[in-house]
Legacy VTK file of the C-alpha trace (Angstrom):
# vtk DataFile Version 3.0
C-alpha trace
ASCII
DATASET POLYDATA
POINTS 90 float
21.634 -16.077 -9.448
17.723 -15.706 -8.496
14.858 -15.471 -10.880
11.943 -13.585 -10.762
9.201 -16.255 -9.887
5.674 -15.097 -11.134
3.284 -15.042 -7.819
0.865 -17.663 -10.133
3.769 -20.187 -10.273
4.873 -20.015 -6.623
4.843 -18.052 -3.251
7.587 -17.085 -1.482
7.858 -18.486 2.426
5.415 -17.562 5.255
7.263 -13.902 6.718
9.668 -14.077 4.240
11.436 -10.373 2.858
11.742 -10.389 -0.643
12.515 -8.214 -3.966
8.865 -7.442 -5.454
7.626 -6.645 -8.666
5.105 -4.191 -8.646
4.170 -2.665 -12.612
2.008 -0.036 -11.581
3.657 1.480 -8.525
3.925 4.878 -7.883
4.966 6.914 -4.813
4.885 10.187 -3.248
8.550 12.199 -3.046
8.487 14.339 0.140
8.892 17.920 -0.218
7.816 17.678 -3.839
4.202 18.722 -3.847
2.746 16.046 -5.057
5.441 15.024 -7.305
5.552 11.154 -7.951
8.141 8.608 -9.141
7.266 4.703 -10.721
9.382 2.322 -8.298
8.464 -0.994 -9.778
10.737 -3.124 -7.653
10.681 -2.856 -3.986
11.097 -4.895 -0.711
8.123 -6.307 0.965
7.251 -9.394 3.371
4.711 -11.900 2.406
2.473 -12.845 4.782
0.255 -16.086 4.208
-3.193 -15.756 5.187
-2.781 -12.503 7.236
-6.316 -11.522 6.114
-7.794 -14.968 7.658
-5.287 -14.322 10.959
-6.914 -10.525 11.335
-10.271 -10.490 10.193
-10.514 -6.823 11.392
-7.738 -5.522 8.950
-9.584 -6.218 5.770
-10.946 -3.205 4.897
-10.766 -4.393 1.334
-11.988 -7.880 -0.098
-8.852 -9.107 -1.643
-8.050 -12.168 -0.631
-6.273 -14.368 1.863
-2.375 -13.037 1.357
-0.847 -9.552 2.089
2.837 -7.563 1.561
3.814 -6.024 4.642
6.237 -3.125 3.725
8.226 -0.305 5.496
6.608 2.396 6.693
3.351 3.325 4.731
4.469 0.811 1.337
2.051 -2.014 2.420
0.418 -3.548 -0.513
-3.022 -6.067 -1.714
-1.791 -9.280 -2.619
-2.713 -8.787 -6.345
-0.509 -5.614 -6.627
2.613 -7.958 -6.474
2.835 -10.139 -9.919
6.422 -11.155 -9.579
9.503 -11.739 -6.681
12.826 -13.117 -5.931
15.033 -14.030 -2.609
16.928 -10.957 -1.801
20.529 -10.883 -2.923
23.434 -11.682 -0.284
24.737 -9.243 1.754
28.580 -8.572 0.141
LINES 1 91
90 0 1 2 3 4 5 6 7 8 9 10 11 12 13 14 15 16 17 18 19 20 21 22 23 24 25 26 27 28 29 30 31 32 33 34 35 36 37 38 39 40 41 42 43 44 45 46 47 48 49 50 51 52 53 54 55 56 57 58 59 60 61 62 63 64 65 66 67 68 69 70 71 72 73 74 75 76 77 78 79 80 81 82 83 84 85 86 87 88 89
């Protein structure tokens, strides 16, 4: 069974989906008025040096790395402190 893997220790592969832990995430719940929900675990894709690839994307000085996510759940590398391979499919 996979192990969370602190982002210090090790990065995941180039493109690579994975399980991500993110302590301090909140989102938005539609039709809720503003209502919001912690979801500290979610699926993003790591992408190496995405910042270096498309200089005019920064918009924020935070480093090389970036988490690609669905819809509007992209996140800054340091948001991430923790992620695992995604389980198999049954």
């Amino acid at each position: 069974m996979a192990t969370w893997t602190a982002v210090a220790e090790r990065l995941p592969p180039d493109g690579e989906r994975v399980l991500c832990y993110l302590p301090d995430n909140q989102v938005y719940l539609p039709g809720k008025s503003g209502a919001m929900e912690q979801r500290s675990v979610v699926v993003l894709r790591f992408m190496r040096d995405w910042f270096l690839k498309n200089p005019s994307k920064t918009g924020k000085a935070t480093g090389d790395h970036f988490w690609l996510g669905e819809g509007s759940s992209n996140h800054f590398f340091g948001d991430v402190t923790h992620w695992m391979p995604l389980p198999e499919a049954p």
